[in-house]
C-alpha angles and dihedrals in degrees: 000000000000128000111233104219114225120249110269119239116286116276114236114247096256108050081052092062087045074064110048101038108026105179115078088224093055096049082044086060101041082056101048098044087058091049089050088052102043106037102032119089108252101238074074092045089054093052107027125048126187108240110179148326116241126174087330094314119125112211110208114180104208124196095229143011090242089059085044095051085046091043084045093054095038091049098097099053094044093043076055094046091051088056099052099053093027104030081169101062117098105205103141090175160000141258124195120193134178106239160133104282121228108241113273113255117243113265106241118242106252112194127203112243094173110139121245114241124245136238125263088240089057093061109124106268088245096046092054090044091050086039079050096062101046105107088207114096088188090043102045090046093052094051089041101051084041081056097052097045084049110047092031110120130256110253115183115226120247109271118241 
């Protein structure tokens, strides 16, 4: 009979994308891809997709010229924009070229799972009697409202 070995300990996140994509320029673009998807308005999503991340250089294949002069001008301000959200990231320019573009991934669904606040009248008894005796009205509204959005529920929204 075998002896089943016990799972090692978890691994931390990064040395798992050290796994999965080895090379730095490949976990640069993994990054970056998702940046250009999620922070960029989708009218550029629609026309510029991010290709590849070479030596610091960030391939975008446009639709049109007209979509590479307006990327080009727009590059510094998007190369600022990369650094702040992915200071990591080590992207120094930016390369525009006319071509087919790949299919858009689908968006994922993101769902809000924001609770939904209570009503005043749902406060635990004890909270309300201790809310009861602030003599601050400001006071009392902020901790109140702060009480409601916490302890709200959580309502899923209706699926599509």
């Amino acid at each position: 009979m075998r002896r089943r070995r016990r799972n090692p300990a978890p691994s931390a996140l990064p040395d798992l994308l050290r796994a999965i994509y080895p090379a730095p320029d490949q976990l640069d673009a993994a990054r970056v891809f998702s940046f250009w998807w999620r922070e960029l308005p989708e009218r550029v999503v629609r026309n510029a997709r991010p290709v590849g991340v070479e030596r610091g250089v960030l391939t975008v294949h446009v639709s049109t010229s007209v979509w590479a002069n307006e990327l080009q001008l727009l590059a510094p301000e998007l190369l600022r924009r990369l650094h702040d959200r992915l200071p990591s990231a080590r992207i120094r320019r930016m390369r525009f070229r006319i071509a087919t573009l790949p299919p858009l991934p689908e968006r994922p669904v993101i769902r809000d799972r924001r609770p939904t606040p209570l009503a005043l009248s749902e406060l635990p008894e004890a909270l309300a009697r201790d809310l009861a005796r602030l003599d601050d009205d400001a006071l009392r509204e902020t901790i109140a409202r702060a009480a409601r959005s916490s302890l709200g529920r959580l309502v899923e929204p209706p699926t599509r």
